[in-house]
C-alpha positions as CSV (number, residue, x, y, z in Angstrom):
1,X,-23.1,-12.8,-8.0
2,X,-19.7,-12.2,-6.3
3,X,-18.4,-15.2,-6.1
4,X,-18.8,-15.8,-9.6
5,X,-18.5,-12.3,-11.1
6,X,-15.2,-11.1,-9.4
7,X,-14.1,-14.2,-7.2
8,X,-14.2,-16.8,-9.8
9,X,-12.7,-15.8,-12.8
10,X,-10.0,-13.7,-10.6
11,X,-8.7,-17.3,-9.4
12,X,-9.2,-18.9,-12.9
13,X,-6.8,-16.2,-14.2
14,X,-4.4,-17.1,-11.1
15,X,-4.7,-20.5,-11.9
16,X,-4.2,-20.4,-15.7
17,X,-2.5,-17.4,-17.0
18,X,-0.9,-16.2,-13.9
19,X,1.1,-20.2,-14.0
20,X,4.3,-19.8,-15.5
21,X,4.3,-23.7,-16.3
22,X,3.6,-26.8,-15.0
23,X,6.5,-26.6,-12.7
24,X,5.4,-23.7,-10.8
25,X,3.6,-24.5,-7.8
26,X,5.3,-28.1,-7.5
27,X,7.5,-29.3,-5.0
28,X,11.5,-29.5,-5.5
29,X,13.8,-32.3,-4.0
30,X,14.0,-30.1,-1.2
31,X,10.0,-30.1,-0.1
32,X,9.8,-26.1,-1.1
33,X,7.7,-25.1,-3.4
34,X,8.7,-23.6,-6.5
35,X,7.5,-20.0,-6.4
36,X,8.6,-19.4,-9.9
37,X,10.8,-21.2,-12.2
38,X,15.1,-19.7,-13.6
39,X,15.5,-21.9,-16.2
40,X,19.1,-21.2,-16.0
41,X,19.1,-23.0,-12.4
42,X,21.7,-21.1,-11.4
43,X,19.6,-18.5,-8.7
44,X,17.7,-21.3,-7.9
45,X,20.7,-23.7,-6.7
46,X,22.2,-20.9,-5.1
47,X,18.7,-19.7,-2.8
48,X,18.9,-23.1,-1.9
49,X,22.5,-23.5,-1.1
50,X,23.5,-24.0,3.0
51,X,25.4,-20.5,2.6
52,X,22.7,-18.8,1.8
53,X,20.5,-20.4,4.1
54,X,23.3,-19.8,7.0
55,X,23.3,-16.2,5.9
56,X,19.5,-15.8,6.4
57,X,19.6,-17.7,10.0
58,X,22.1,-15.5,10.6
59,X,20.2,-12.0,9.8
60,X,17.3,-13.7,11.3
61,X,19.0,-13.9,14.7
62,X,20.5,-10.2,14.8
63,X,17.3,-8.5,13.5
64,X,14.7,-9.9,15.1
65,X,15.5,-8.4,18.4
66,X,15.4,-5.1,16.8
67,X,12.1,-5.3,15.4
68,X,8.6,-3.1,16.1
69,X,6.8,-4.3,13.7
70,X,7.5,-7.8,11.8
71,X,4.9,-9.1,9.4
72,X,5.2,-12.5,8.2
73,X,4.1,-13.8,4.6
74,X,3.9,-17.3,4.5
75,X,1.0,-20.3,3.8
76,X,-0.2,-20.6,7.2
77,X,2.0,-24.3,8.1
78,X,5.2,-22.3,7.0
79,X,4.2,-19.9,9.1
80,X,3.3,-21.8,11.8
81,X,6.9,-23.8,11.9
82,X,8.2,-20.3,11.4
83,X,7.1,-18.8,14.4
84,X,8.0,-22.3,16.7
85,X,11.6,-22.1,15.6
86,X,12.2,-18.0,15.6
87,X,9.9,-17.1,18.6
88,X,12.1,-16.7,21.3
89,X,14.8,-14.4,19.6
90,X,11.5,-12.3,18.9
91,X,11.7,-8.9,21.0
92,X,8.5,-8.6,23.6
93,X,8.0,-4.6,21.9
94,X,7.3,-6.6,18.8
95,X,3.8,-6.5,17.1
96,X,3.7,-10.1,15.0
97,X,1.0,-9.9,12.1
98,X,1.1,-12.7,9.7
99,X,-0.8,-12.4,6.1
100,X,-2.0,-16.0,5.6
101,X,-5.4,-16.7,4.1
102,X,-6.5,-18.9,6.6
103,X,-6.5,-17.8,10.5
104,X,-7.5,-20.7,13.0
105,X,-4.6,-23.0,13.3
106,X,-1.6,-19.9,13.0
107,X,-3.6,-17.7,15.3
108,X,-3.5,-20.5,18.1
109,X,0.0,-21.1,17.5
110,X,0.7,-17.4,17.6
111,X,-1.5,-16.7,20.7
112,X,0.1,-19.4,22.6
113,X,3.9,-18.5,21.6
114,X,2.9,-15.0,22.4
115,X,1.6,-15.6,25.5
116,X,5.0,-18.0,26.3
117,X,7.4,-15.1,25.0
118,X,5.7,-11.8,25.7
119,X,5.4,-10.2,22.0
120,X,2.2,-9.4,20.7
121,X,0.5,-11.2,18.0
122,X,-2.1,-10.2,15.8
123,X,-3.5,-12.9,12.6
124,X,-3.8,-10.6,9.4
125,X,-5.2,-11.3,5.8
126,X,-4.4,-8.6,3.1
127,X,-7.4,-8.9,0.6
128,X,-5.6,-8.3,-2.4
129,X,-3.7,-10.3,-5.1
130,X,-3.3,-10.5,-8.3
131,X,-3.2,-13.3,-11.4
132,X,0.8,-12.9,-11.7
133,X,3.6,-13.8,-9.8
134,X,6.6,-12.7,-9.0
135,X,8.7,-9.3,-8.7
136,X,8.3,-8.2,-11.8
137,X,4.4,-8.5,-11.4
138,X,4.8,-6.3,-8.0
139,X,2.4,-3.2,-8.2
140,X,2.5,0.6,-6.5
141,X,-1.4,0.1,-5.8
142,X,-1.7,-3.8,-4.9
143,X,-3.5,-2.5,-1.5
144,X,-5.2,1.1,-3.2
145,X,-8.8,0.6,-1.5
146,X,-8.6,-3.1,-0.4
147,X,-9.7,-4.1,3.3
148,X,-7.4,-5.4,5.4
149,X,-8.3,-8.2,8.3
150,X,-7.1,-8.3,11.6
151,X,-7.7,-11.4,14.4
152,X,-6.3,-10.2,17.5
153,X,-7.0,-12.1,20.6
154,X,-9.0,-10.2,23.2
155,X,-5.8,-9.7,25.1
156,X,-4.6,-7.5,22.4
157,X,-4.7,-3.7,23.7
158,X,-6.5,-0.9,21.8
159,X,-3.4,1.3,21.1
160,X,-1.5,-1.5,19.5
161,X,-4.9,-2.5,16.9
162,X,-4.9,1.8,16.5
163,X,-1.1,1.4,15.8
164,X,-1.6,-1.2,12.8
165,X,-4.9,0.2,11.5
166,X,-2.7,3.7,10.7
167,X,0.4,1.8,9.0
168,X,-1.9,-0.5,6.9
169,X,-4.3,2.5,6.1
170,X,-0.9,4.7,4.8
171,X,0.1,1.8,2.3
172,X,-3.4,2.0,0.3
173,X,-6.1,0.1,2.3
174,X,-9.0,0.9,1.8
175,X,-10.4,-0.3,5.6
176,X,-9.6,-2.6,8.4
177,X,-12.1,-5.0,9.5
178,X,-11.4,-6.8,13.0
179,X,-13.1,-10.3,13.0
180,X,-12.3,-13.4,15.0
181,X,-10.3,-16.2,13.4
182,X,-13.4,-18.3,13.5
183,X,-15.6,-15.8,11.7
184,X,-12.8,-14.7,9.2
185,X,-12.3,-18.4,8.1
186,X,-16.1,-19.1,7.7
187,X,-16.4,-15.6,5.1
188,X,-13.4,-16.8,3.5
189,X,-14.0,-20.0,3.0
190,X,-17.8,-18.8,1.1
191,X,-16.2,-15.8,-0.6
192,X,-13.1,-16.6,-1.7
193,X,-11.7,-20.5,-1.3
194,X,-15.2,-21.9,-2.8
195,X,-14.4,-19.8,-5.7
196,X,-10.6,-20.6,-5.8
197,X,-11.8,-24.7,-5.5
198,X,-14.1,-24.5,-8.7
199,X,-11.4,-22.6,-10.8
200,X,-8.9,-24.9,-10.2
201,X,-11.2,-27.8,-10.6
202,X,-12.1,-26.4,-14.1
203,X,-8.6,-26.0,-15.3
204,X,-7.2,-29.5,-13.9
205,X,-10.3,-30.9,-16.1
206,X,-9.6,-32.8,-18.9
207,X,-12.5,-30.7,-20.9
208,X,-10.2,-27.6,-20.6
209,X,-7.7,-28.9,-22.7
């Protein structure tokens, strides 16, 4: 069905041809994981150098005032620690929508910070991706037709769920589905982690050498 016919073999792809190397996907000295690998090192010590990380702090704390709209695309404990260090520079006009895969645990964290600060926040999941990584794997129609999840809170006004279902709707998508972070994590977890579990299982198997 589904889960095997488009779920599956899109995550064994991701898993085995969309890898770079064994390095990808691993941790560095630094806790981070390594995104993709420049096996020059050089753009890799410098992303990780304290000037560059000053530089973006710094940007951080002038633009997020400024902001209408800031979406946020990080695994969900990134984003999590994200939001508790950078919430209260974060403008109350400002619509937070994160993109993790997983809702429950950022959406209370959200919610609550919300709530504390006065911006609003709204848990998000693009459903779309692809077996490559990186920029150079970037693509025009990622979103053309997929649906796009929202998790608001009930406290979340109409105007602002009629704002974001317009901007996600002019980059490609397909349709917005609202579900509740408990309901979104349950689909998920049946049509698309169970999938992404079995594919990795296969390729870490010593019969798929």
């Amino acid at each position: 069905g589904y889960q095997m016919g488009d779920m599956f073999w899109r995550y064994f792809m991701w898993n085995f041809v969309g890898r770079q190397d064994d390095t990808q996907m691993t941790k560095d000295e630094y806790g981070r994981y390594l995104y993709a690998q420049d096996t020059a090192g050089t753009l890799h010590d410098e992303m990780i150098s304290n000037a560059t990380h000053d530089f973006m702090k710094g940007l951080f704390k002038t633009t997020l005032p400024t902001l209408d709209l800031l979406l946020i695309s990080l695994y969900p404990a990134a984003a999590e620690a994200w939001l508790e260090e950078n919430a209260a520079a974060i403008a109350k006009k400002t619509v937070v929508v994160d993109c993790a895969g997983i809702k429950r645990g950022i959406c209370e964290v959200g919610n609550r910070l919300a709530e504390k600060y006065g911006f609003i926040f709204v848990g998000g999941h693009p459903m779309a991706g692809r077996e490559v990584w990186g920029i150079s794997a970037a693509s025009p129609v990622l979103y053309a037709g997929a649906s796009m999840i929202l998790t608001p809170a009930p406290t979340v006004r109409i105007e602002t769920l009629v704002m974001l279902k317009s901007w996600f709707l002019s980059l490609g998508f397909g349709r917005l589905t609202i579900k509740t972070p408990e309901e979104h994590d349950r689909i998920i977890a049946y049509t698309s982690q169970l999938a992404h579990i079995l594919s990795s299982a296969y390729i870490e198997s010593p019969t798929a050498e």
